[in-house]
Kinemage of the C-alpha trace (Angstrom):
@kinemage 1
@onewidth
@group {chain A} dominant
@subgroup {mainchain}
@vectorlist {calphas} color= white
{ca unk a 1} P 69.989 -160.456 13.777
{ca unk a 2} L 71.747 -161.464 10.396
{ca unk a 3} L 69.994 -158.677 8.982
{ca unk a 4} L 71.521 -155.842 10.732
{ca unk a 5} L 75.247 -156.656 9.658
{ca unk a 6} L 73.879 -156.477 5.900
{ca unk a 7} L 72.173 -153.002 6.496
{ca unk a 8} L 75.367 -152.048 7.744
{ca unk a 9} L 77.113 -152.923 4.556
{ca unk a 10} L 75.259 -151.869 2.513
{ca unk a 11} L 75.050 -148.185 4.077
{ca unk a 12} L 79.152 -148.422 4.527
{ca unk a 13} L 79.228 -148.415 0.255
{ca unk a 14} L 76.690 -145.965 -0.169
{ca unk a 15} L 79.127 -143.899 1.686
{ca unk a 16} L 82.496 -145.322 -0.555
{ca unk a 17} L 80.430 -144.939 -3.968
{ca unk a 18} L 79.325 -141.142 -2.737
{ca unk a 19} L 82.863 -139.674 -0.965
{ca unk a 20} L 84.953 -141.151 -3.603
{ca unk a 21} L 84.106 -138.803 -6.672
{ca unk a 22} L 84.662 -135.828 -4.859
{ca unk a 23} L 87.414 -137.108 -3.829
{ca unk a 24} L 88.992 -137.340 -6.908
{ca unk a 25} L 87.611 -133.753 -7.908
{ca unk a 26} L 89.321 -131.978 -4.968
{ca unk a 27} L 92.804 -133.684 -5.577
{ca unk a 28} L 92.482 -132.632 -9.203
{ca unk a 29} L 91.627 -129.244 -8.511
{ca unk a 30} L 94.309 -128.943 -5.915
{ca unk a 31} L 96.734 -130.563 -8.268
{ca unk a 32} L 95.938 -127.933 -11.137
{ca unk a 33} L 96.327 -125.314 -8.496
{ca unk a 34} L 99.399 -126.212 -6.869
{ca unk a 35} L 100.996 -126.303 -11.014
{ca unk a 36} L 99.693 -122.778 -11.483
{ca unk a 37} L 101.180 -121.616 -8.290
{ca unk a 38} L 104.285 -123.261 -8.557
{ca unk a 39} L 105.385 -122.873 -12.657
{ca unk a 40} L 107.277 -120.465 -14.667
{ca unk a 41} L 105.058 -116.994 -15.121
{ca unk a 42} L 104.811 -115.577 -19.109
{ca unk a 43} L 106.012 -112.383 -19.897
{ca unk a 44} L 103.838 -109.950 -20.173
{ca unk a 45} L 103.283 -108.307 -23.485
{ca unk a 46} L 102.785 -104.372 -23.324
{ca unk a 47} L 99.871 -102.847 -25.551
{ca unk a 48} L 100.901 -99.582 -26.614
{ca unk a 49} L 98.397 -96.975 -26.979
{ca unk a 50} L 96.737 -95.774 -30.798
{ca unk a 51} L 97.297 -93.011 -32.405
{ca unk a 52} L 94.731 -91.802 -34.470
{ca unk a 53} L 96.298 -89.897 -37.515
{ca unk a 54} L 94.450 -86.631 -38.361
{ca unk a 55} L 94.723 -82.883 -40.615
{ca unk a 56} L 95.092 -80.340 -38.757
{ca unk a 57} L 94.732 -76.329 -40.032
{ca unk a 58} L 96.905 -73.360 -38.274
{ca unk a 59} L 95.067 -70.973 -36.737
{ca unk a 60} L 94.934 -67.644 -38.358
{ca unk a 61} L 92.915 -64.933 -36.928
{ca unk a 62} L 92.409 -62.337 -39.289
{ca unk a 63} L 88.937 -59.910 -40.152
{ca unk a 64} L 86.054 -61.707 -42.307
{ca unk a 65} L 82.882 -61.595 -42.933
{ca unk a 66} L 80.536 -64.005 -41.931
{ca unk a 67} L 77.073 -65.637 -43.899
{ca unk a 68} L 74.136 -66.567 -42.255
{ca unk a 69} L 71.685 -69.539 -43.632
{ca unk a 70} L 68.136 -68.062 -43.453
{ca unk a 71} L 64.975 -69.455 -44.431
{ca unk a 72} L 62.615 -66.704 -45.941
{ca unk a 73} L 59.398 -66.551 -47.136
{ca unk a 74} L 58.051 -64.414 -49.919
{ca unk a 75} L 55.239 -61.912 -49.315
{ca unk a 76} L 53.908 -58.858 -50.716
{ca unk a 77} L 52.163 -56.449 -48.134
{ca unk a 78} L 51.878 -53.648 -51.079
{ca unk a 79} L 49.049 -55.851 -52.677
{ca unk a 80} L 46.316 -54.303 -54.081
{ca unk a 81} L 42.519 -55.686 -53.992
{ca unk a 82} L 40.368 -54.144 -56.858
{ca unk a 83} L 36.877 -53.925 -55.254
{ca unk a 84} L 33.517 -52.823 -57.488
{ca unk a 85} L 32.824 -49.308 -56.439
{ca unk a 86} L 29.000 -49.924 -57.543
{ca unk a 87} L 26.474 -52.497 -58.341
{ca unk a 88} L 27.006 -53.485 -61.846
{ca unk a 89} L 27.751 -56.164 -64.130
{ca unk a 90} L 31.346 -57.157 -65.089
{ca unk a 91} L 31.543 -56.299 -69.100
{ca unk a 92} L 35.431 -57.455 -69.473
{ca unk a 93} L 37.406 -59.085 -67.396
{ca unk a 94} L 40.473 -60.123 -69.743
{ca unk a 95} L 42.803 -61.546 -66.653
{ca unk a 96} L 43.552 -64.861 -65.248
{ca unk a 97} L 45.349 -65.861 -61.723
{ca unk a 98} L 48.454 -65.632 -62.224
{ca unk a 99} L 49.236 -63.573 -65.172
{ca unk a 100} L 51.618 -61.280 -65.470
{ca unk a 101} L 50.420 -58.094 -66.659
{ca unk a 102} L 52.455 -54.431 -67.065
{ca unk a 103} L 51.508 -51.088 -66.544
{ca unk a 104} L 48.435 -49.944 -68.181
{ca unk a 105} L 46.986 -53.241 -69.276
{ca unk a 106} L 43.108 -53.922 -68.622
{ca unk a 107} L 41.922 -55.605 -65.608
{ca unk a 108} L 38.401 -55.368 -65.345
{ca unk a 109} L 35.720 -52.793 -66.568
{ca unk a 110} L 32.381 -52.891 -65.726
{ca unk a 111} L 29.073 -52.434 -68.167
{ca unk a 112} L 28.685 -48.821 -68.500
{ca unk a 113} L 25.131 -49.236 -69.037
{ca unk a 114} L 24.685 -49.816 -65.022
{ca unk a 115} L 27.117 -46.462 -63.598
{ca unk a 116} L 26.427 -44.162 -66.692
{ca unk a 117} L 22.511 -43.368 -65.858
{ca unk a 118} L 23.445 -42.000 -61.801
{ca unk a 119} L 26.183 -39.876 -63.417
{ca unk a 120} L 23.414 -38.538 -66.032
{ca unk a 121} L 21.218 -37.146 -62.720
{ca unk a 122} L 23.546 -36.358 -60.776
{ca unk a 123} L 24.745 -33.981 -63.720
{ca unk a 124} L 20.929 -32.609 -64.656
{ca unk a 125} L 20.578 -32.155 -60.438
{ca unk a 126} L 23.522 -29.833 -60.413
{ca unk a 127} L 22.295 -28.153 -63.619
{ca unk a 128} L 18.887 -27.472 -62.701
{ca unk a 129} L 20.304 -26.239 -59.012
{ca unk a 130} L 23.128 -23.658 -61.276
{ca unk a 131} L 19.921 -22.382 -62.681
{ca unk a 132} L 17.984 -21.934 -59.586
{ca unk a 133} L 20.826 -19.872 -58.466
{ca unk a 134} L 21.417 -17.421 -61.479
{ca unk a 135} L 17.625 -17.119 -61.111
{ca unk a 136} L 17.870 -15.811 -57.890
{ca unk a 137} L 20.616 -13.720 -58.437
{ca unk a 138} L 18.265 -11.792 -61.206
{ca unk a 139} L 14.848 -12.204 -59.042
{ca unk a 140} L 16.799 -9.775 -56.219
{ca unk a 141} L 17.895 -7.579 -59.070
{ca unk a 142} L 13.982 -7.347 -60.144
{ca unk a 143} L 13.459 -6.743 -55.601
{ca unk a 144} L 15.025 -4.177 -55.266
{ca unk a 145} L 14.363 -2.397 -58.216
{ca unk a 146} L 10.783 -3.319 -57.237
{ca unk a 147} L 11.389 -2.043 -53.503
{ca unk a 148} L 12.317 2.148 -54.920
{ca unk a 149} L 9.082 2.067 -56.870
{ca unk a 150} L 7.061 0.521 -53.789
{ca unk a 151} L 8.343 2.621 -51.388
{ca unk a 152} L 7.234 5.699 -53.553
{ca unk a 153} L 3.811 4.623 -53.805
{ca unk a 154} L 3.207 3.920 -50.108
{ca unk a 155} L 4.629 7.293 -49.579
{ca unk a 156} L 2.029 8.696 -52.627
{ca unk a 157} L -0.421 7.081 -50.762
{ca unk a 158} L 0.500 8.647 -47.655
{ca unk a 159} L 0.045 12.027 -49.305
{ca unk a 160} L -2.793 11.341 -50.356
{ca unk a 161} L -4.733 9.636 -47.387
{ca unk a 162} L -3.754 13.006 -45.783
{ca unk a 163} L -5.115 15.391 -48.328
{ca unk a 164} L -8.547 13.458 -48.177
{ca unk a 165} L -7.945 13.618 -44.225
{ca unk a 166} L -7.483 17.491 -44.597
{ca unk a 167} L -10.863 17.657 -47.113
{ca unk a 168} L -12.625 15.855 -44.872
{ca unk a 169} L -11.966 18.083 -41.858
{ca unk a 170} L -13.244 21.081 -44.479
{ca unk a 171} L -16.098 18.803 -45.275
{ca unk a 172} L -15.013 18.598 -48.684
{ca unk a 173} L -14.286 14.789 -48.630
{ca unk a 174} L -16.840 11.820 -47.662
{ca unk a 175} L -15.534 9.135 -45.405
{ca unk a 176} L -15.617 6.832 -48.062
{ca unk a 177} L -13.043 8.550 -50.137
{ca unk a 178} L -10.886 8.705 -46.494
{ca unk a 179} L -11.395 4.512 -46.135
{ca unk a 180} L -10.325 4.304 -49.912
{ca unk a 181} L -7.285 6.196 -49.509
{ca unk a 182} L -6.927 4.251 -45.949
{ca unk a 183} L -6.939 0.795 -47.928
{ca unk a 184} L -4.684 2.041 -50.535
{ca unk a 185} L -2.007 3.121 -48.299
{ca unk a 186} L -2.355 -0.460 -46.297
{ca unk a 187} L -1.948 -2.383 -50.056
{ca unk a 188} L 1.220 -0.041 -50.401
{ca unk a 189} L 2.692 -0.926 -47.253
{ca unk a 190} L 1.789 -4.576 -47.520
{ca unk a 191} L 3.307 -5.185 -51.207
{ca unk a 192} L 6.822 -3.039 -49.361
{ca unk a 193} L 6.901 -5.300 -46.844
{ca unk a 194} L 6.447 -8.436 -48.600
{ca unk a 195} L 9.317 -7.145 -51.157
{ca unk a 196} L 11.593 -5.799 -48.164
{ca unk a 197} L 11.132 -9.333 -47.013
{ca unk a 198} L 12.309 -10.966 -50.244
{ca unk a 199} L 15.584 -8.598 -50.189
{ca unk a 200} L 16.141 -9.603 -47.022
{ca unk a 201} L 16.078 -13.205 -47.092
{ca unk a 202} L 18.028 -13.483 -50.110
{ca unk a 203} L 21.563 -14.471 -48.703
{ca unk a 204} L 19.961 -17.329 -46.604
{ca unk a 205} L 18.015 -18.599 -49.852
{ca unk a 206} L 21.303 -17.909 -51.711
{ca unk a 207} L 22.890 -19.589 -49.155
{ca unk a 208} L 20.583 -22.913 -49.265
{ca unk a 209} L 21.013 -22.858 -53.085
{ca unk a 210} L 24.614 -23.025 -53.100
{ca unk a 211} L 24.873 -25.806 -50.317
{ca unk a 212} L 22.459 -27.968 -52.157
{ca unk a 213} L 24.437 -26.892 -55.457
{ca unk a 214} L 27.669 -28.284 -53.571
{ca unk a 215} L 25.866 -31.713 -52.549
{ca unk a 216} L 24.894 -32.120 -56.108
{ca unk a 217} L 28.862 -31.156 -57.042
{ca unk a 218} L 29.860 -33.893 -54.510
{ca unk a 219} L 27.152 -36.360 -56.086
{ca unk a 220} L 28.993 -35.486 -59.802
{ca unk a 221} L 32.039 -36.069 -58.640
{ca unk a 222} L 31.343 -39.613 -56.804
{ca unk a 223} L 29.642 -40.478 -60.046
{ca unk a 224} L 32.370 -40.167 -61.956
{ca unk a 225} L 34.517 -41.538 -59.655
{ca unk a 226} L 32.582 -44.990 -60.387
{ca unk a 227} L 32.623 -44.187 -63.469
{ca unk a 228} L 36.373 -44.119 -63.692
{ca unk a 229} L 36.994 -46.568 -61.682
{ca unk a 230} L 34.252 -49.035 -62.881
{ca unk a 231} L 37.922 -49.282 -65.967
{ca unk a 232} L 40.611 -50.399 -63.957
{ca unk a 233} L 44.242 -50.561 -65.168
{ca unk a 234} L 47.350 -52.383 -63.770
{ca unk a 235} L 49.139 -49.380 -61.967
{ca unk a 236} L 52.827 -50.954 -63.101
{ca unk a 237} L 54.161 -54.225 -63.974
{ca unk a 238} L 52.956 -56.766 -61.612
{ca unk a 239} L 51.137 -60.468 -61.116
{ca unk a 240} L 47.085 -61.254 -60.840
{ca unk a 241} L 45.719 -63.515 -58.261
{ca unk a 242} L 43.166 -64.121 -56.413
{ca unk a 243} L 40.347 -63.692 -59.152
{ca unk a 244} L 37.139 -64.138 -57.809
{ca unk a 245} L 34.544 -63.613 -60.428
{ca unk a 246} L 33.318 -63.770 -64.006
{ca unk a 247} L 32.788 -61.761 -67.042
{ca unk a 248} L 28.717 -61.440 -66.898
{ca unk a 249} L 28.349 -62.069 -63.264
{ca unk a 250} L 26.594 -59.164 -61.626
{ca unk a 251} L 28.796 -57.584 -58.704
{ca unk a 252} L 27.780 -55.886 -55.677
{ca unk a 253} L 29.565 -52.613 -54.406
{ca unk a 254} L 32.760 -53.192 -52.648
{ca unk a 255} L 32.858 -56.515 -53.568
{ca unk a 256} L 36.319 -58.376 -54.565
{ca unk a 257} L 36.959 -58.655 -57.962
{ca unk a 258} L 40.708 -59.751 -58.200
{ca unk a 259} L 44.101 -59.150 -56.205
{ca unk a 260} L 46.626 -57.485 -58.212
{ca unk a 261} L 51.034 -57.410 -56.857
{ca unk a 262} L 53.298 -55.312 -58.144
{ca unk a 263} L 56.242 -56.500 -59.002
{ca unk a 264} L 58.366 -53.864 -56.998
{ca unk a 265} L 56.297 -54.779 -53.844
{ca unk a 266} L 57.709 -58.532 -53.355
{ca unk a 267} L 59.807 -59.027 -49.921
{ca unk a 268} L 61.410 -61.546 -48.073
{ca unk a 269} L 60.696 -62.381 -44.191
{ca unk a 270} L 62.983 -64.299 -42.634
{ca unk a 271} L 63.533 -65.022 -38.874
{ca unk a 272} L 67.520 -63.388 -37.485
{ca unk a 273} L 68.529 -65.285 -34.202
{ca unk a 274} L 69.110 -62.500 -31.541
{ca unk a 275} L 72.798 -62.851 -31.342
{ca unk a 276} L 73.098 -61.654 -34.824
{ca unk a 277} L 70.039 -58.846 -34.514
{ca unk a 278} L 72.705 -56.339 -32.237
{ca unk a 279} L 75.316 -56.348 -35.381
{ca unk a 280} L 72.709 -55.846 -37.905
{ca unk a 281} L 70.680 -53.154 -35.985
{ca unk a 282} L 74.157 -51.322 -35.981
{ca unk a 283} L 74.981 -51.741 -39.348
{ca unk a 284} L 71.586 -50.183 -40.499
{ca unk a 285} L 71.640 -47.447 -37.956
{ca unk a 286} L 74.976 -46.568 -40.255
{ca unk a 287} L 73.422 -46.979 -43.322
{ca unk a 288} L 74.436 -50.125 -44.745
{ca unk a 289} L 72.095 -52.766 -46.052
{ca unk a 290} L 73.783 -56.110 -45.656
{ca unk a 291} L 73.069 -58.173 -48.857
{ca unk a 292} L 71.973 -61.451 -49.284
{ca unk a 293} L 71.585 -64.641 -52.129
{ca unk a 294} L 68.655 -66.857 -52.425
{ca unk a 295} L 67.855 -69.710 -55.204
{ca unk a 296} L 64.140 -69.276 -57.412
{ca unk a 297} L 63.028 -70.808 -59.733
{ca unk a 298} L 64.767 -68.182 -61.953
{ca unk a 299} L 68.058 -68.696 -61.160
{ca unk a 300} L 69.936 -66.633 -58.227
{ca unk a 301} L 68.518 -63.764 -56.952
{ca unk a 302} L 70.375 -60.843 -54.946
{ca unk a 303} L 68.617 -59.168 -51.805
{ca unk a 304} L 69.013 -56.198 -49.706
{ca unk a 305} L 68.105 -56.555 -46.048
{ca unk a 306} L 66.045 -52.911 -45.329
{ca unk a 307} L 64.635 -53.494 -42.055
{ca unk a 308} L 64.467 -55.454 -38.692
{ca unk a 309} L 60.446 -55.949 -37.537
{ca unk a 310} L 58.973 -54.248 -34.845
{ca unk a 311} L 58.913 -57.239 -32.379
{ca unk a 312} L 61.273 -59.583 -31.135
{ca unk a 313} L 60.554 -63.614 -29.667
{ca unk a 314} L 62.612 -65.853 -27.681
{ca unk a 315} L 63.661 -67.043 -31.452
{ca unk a 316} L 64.802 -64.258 -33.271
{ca unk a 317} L 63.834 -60.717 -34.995
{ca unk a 318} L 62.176 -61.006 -38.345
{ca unk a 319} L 64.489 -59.359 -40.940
{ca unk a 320} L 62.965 -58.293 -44.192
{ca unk a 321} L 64.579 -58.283 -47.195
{ca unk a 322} L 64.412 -56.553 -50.864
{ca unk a 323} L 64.879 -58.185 -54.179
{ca unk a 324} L 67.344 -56.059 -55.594
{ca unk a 325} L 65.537 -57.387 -59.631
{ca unk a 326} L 61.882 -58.585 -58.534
{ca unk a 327} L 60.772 -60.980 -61.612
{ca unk a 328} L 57.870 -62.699 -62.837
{ca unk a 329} L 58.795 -65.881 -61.100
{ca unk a 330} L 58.040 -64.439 -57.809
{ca unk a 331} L 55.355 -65.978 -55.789
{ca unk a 332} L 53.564 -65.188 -52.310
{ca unk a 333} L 54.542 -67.815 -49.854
{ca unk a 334} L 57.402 -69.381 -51.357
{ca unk a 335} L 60.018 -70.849 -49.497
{ca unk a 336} L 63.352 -69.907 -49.914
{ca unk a 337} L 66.856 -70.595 -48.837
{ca unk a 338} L 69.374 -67.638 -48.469
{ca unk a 339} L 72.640 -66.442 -47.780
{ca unk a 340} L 73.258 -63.447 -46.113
{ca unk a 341} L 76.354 -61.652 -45.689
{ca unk a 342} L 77.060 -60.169 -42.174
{ca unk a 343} L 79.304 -56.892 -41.697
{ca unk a 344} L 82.816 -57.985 -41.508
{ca unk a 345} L 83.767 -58.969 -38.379
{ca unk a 346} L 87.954 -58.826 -36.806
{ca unk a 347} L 89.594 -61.353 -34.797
{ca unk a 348} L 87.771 -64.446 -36.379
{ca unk a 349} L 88.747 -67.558 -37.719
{ca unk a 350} L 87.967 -69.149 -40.579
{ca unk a 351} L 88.482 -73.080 -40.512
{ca unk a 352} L 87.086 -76.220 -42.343
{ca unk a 353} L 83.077 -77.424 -41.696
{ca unk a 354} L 84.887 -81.084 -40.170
{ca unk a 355} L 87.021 -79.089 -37.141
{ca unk a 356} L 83.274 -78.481 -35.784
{ca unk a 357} L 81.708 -80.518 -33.509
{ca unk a 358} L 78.446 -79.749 -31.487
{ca unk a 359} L 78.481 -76.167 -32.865
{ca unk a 360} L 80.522 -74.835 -30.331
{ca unk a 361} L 84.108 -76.869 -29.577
{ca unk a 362} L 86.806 -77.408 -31.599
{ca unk a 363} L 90.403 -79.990 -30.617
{ca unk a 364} L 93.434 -78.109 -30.933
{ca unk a 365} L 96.363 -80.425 -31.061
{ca unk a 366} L 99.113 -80.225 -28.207
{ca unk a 367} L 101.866 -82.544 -27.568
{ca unk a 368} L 100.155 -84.973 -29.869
{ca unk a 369} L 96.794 -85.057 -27.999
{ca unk a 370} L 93.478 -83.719 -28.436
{ca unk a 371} L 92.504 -80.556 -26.255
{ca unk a 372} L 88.945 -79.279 -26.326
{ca unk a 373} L 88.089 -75.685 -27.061
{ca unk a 374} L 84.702 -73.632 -26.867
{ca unk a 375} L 83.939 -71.257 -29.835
{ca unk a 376} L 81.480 -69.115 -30.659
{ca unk a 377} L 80.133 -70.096 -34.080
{ca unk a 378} L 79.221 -67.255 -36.357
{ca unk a 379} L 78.317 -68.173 -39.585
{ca unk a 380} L 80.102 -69.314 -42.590
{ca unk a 381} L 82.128 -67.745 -44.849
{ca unk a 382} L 84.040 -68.179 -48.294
{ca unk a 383} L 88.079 -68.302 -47.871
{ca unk a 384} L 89.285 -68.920 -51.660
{ca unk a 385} L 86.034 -70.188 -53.034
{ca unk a 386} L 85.611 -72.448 -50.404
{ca unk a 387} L 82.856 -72.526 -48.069
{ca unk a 388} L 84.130 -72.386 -44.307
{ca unk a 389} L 83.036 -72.424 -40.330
{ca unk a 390} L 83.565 -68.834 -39.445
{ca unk a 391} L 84.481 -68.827 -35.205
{ca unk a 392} L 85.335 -66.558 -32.719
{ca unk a 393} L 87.596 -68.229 -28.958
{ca unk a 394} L 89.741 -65.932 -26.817
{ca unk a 395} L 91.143 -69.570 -25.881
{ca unk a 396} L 92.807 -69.934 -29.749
{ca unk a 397} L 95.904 -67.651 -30.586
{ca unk a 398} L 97.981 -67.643 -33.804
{ca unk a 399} L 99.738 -70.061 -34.513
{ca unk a 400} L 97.841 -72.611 -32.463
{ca unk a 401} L 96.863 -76.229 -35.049
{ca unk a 402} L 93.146 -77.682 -34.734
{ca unk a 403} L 92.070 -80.804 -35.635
{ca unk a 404} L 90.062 -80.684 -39.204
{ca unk a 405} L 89.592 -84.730 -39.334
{ca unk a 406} L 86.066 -85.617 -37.814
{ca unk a 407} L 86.697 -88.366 -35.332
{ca unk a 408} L 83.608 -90.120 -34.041
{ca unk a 409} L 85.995 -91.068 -30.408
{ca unk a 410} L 87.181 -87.516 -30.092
{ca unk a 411} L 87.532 -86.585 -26.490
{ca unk a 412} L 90.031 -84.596 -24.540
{ca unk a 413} L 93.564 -86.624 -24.065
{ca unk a 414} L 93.091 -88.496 -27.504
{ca unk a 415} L 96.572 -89.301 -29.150
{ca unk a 416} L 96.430 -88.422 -32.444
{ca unk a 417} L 99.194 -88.356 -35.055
{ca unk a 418} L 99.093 -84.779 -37.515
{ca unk a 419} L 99.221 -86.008 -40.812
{ca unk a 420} L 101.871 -83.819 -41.868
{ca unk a 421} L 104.226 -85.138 -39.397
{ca unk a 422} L 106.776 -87.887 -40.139
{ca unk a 423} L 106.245 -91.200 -39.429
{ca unk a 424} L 103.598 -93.688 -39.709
{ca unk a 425} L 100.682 -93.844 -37.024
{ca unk a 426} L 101.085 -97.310 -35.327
């Protein structure tokens, strides 16, 4: 029994040792609030809002003319491949890829000894048919001189065949002599008729002569075609490449030999997006050839655009372009960086490349904050020397003032503080 009462104390400061702490917690925490709630409030300190400072440009719309960045490539379509025009080996062949070469300078000849000897038969052919012809012409002479004196001795031996008839009948003539003067008159007639024959076929065998006579013309003149062209000279000032044999090596007909590109033959292709194709089909259909700058290797070079392609893609329109002075330092497939210059276009604005943003919004300035605009971007353009955003808004109007400082935070409602107003920004 005397162990009960101790359990009893002992469980009675359990509870003390436990209760007690948070106790002392909750009268703290209700002391801490009870200060709060009951002590003198701070004032409270007002933030005022930034001001970001910033340049601003007027807006002036006025007429301009715009400049597109293109990326071109160079081609040539008026190349020229020089193909063997018979078997033969190459004799010369005093070029190199990529020389320059100007009109009338040797490309490649081949060894005469190989396209001289079909040009010699096809000559003697035609010769020997010109004499089978002039031959004929004095064989039908000799016919029908030939045919008058035959046709008076069939008709003497006609007489005669009918004076030995008329003997005979008197008795006077033997059958014999009738057969002989039979036969004679058959020989006669035979010999007319073979010679009637040869006047009478004489325009078709005239006529065979002269076709043949105009095969072996055709064969002449195909000979020395090779011939002439087995020398082949640069037709104007232009640039070798693609040389694809040797001096010695033995060529096969219509094979490549080299490429040759005139220098008047270089063009530009260059991709136009399809909002600008509409103003630059007009401008052609009038006549005018907008012009355009591009950087070689030789310096600045001026081009003329001629043409839109044929075909359009969701892209663009290929524009192609004409070096207004092609030189040597042109090269098939180079890429190049140009300028062009659009037609003039009114009611645009020309303002600096910072008032962009995105392409397509500028901030004008109102009441000291930021108000967002969407513009149609055309281009650049050069104000003074100076390279500018050319852009079009019904939403702008004289006078109006647009942000020019790039601010990373721009948004619509921004304060801002315009530089050229007094005062510091806070």
């Amino acid at each position: 029994m005397a162990s009960e009462p101790r359990a009893r104390h002992w469980i009675r400061l359990g509870f003390v040792r436990l209760i007690l702490p948070l106790l002392i917690i909750a009268l703290a925490a209700g002391g801490y609030i009870w200060l709060t709630q009951t002590g003198p409030t701070p004032p409270r300190a007002d933030v005022a809002e930034r001001a970001w400072r910033v340049d601003t440009a007027v807006v002036e719309p006025g007429t301009h003319q715009p400049q597109l960045t293109l990326t071109g490539e160079v081609e040539n379509p008026d190349r020229l491949v020089i193909n063997a025009p018979l078997t033969a080996r190459v004799a010369r062949l005093p070029v190199a890829d990529g020389d320059a070469v100007e009109r009338g300078d040797l490309l490649v000849a081949l060894d005469p000894a190989d396209y001289e000897p079909p040009l010699r038969r096809a000559e003697a052919n035609l010769a020997d048919l010109q004499a089978q012809i002039q031959e004929a012409r004095r064989a039908y002479q000799s016919d029908q001189q030939a045919l008058e004196i035959e046709q008076a001795l069939v008709d003497t031996a006609q007489r005669s065949l009918e004076r030995t008839l008329t003997l005979q009948s008197d008795e006077l003539a033997s059958p014999s002599e009738v057969e002989s003067n039979r036969d004679a008159l058959n020989q006669a007639r035979l010999a007319l008729n073979t010679r009637e024959e040869r006047v009478a076929t004489f325009d078709a065998r005239l006529a065979s002569l002269q076709a043949r006579r105009k095969a072996a013309e055709a064969d002449v003149r195909s000979a020395r075609r090779d011939a002439r062209r087995s020398r082949v000279e640069a037709p104007g000032a232009g640039i070798i490449t693609g040389r694809e044999v040797a001096t010695g090596e033995r060529v096969s007909t219509s094979q490549a030999l080299l490429t040759f590109l005139p220098r008047d033959g270089f063009e530009v292709r260059a991709l136009i997006p399809n909002q600008r194709a509409e103003t630059l089909l007009r401008a052609l259909a009038r006549d005018e050839h907008p012009t355009a700058e591009a950087q070689l290797l030789g310096g600045t070079v001026a081009l003329r655009l001629m043409r839109l392609g044929g075909s359009a893609s969701a892209r663009g329109v290929t524009g192609l372009f004409q070096f207004e002075a092609p030189d040597r330092s042109l090269r098939p497939g180079e890429v190049i960086r140009m300028e062009l210059r659009m037609p003039a276009m009114p009611d645009t604005i020309a303002v600096p490349q910072s008032a962009l943003y995105g392409n397509d919004r500028v901030y004008r300035v109102r009441d000291d904050r930021l108000e967002r605009v969407a513009v149609e971007h055309l281009g650049t353009t050069r104000v003074d020397g100076t390279e500018r955003a050319l852009i079009r808004s019904g939403a702008l109007t004289a006078g109006d003032r647009i942000a020019t400082t790039q601010l990373p935070n721009a948004v619509e409602g921004l304060r801002v503080q315009p530089a050229d107003d007094d005062g510091a920004s806070p």
